[in-house]
Backbone bond lengths (Angstrom), bond angles and torsions (degrees), N, CA, C in turn:
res aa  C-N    CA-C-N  psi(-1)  N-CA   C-N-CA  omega(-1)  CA-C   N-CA-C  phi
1 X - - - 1.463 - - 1.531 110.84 -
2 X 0.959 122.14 -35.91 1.592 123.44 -165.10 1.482 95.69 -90.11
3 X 1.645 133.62 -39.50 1.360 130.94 154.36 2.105 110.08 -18.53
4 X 1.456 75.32 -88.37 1.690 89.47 178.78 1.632 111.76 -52.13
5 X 0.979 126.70 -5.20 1.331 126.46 168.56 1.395 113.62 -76.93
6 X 1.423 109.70 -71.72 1.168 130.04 -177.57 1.588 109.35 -56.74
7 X 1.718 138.71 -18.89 1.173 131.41 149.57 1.263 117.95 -64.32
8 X 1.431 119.16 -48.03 1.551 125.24 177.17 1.648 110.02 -32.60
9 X 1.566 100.55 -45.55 1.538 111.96 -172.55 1.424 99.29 -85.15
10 X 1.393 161.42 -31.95 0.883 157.32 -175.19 1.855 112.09 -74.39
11 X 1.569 100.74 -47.74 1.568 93.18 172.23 1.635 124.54 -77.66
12 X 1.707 110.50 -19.55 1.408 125.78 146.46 1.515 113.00 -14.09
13 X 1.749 96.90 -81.73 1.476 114.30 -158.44 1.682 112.68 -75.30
14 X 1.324 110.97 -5.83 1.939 126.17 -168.43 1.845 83.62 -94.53
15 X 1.515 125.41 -42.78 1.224 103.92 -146.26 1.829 87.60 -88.31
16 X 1.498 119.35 -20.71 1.154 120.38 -172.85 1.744 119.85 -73.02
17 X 1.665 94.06 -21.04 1.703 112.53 167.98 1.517 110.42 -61.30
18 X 1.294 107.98 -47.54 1.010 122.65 -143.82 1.960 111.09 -81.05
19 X 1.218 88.42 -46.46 1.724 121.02 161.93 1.458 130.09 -66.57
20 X 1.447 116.41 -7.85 1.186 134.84 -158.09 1.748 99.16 -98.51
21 X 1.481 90.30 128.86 1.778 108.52 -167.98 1.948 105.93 -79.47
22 X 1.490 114.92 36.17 0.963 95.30 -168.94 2.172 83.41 -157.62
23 X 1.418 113.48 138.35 1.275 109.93 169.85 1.699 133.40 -31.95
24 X 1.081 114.80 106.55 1.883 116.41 173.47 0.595 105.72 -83.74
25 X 1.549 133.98 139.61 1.932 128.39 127.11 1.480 104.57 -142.41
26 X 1.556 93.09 164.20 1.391 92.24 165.63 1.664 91.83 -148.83
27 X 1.761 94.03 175.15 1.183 102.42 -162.06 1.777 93.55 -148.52
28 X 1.544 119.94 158.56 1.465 124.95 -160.22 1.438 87.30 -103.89
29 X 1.381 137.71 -164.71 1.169 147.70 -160.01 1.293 118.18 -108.76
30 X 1.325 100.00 5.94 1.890 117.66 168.70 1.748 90.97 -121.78
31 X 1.129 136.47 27.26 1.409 111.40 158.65 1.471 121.12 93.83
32 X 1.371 115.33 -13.63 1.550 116.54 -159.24 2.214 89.03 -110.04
33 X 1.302 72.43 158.04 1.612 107.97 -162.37 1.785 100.96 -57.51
34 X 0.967 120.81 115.44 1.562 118.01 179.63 1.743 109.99 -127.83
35 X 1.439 113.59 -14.01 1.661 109.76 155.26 1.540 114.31 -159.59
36 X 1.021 105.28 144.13 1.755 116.74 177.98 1.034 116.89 -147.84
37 X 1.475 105.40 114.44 2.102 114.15 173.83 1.114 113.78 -58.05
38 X 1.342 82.05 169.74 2.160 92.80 155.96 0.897 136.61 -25.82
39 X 2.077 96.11 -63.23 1.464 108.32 -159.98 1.525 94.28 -96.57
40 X 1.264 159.65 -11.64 1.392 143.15 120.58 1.618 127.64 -7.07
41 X 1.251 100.49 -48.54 1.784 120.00 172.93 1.529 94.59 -86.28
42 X 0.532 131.64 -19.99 1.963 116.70 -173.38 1.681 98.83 -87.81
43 X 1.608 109.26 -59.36 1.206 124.54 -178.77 1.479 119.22 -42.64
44 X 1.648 104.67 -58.92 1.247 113.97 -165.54 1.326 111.09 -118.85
45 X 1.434 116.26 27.55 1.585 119.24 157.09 1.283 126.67 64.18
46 X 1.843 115.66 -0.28 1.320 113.04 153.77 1.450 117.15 -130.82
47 X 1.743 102.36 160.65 1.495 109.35 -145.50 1.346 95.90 -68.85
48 X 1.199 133.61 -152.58 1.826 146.18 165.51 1.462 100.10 -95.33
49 X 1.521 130.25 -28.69 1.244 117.10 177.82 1.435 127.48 -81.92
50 X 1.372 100.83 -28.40 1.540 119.91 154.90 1.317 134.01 -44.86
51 X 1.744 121.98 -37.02 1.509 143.07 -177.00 1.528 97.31 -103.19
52 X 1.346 134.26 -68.57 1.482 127.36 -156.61 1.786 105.95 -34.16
53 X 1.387 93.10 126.93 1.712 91.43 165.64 1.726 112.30 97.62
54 X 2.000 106.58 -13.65 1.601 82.76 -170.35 1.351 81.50 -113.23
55 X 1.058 108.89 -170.38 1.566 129.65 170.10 1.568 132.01 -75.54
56 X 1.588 109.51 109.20 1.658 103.98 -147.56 1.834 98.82 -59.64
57 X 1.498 110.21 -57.42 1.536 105.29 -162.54 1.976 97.54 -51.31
58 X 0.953 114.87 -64.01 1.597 118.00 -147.73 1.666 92.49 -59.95
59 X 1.412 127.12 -19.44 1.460 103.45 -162.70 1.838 90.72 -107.08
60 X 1.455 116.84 -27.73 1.412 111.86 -129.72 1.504 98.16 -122.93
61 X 1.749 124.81 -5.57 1.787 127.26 -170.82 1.396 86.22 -134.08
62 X 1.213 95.07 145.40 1.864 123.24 -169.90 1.723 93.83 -77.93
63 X 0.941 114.19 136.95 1.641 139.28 173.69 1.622 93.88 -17.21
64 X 1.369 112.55 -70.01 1.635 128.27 -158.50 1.678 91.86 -51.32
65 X 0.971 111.96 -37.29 1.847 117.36 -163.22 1.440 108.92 -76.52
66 X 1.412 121.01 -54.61 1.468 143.67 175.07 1.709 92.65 -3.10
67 X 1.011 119.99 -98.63 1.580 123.45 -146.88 1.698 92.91 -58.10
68 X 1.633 128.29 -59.62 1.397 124.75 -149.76 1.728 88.30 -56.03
69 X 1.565 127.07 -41.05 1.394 122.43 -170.10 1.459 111.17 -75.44
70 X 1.332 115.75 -1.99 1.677 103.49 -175.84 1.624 99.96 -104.89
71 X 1.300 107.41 -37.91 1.807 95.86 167.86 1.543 116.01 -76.29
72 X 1.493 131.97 9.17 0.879 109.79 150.83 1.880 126.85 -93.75
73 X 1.192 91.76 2.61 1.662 108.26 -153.25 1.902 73.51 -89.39
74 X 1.337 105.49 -78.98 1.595 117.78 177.54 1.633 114.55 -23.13
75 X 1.404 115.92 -26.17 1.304 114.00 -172.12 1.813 103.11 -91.27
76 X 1.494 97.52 -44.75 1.172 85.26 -161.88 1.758 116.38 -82.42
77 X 1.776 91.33 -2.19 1.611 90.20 167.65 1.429 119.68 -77.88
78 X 1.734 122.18 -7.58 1.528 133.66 130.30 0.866 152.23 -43.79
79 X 1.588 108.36 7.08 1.155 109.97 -174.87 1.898 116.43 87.46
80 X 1.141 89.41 -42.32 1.816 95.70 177.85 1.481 131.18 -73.82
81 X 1.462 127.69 126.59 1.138 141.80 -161.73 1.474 116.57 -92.19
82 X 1.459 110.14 105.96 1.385 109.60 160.90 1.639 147.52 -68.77
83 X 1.000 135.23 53.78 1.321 128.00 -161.35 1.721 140.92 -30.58
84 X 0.993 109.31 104.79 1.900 83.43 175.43 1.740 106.82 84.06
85 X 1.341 116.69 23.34 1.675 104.48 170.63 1.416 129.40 -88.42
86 X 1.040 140.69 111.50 1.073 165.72 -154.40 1.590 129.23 -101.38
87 X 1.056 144.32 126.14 2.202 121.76 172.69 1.640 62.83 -168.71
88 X 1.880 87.65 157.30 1.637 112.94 170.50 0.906 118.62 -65.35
């Protein structure tokens, strides 16, 4: 029971990623692409099958962006919270 529970809650939170009116991703602890919504793919013009597996900064943020997006990526794989970050 707590199996099937704990999927219930897992496909919950995938369909709520997935559905969500606002950019997803995630990324593993080397940087590479481990989830991307819809509106990530709508926004930023590549699919989820396209990103899973590579490396978001080096394949997926324009040169100018590179560093401000890797110290935030670096921070928040610290535990530390960025508020309010933003680039075109």
């Amino acid at each position: 029971q707590v199996m099937a529970e704990s999927k219930r809650i897992a496909d919950d939170l995938m369909r709520l990623i997935e559905t969500a009116n606002a950019p997803i991703f995630g990324i593993d602890t080397e940087g590479n692409v481990t989830e991307w919504n819809a509106k990530a793919s709508s926004l930023l013009e590549f699919t989820k099958t396209e990103t899973i597996g590579k490396n978001l900064v080096a394949n997926f943020i324009t040169e100018e962006f590179r560093d401000s997006v890797n110290e935030v990526l670096s921070a928040a794989l610290k535990g530390k919270e960025t508020a309010n970050f933003e680039f075109p």
